[in-house]
C-alpha positions in Angstrom: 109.0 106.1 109.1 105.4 106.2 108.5 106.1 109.3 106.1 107.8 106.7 104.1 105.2 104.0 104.2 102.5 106.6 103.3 104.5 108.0 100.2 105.2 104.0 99.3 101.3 103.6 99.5 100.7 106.8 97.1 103.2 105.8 94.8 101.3 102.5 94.5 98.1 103.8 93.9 99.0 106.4 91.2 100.6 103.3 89.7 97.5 101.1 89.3 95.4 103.9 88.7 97.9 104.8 85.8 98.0 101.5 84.4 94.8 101.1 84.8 94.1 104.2 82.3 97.1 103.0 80.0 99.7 104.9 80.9 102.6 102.6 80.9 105.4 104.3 81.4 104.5 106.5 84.3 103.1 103.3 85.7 106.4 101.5 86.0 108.0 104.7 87.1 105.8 105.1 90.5 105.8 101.4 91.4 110.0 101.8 91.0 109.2 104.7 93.3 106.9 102.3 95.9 109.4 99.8 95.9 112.0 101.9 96.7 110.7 104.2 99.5 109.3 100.7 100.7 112.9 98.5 101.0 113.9 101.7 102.6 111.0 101.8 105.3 112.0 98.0 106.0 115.6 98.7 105.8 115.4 101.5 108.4 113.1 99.8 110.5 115.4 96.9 111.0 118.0 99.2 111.7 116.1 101.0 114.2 115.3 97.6 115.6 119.0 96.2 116.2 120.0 99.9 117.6 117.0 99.6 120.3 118.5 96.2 121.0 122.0 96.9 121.8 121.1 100.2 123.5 119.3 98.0 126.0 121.6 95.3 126.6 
């Protein structure tokens, strides 16, 4: 999962540092990308969560 938090984290910065030199669209394209791979870190963290749960009860 930290694979996925890392790409999240690149994606973000090639974002800024493309909007910061104008490039719009490719911009919004790799913060679409960091919010994805994000939701998908939290989502599979959760999920790891509740399996570690009911394995131990």
């Amino acid at each position: 999962m930290g694979n996925l938090l890392h790409y999240a984290i690149v994606f973000l910065v090639v974002a800024l540092v493309a909007a910061f030199l104008g490039f719009g669209g490719v911009a919004g394209t790799a913060m679409e990308g960091a919010r994805i791979l994000f939701w998908v870190a939290i989502i599979l963290f959760v999920v790891s969560l509740v399996a570690n749960f009911l394995r131990r009860a």
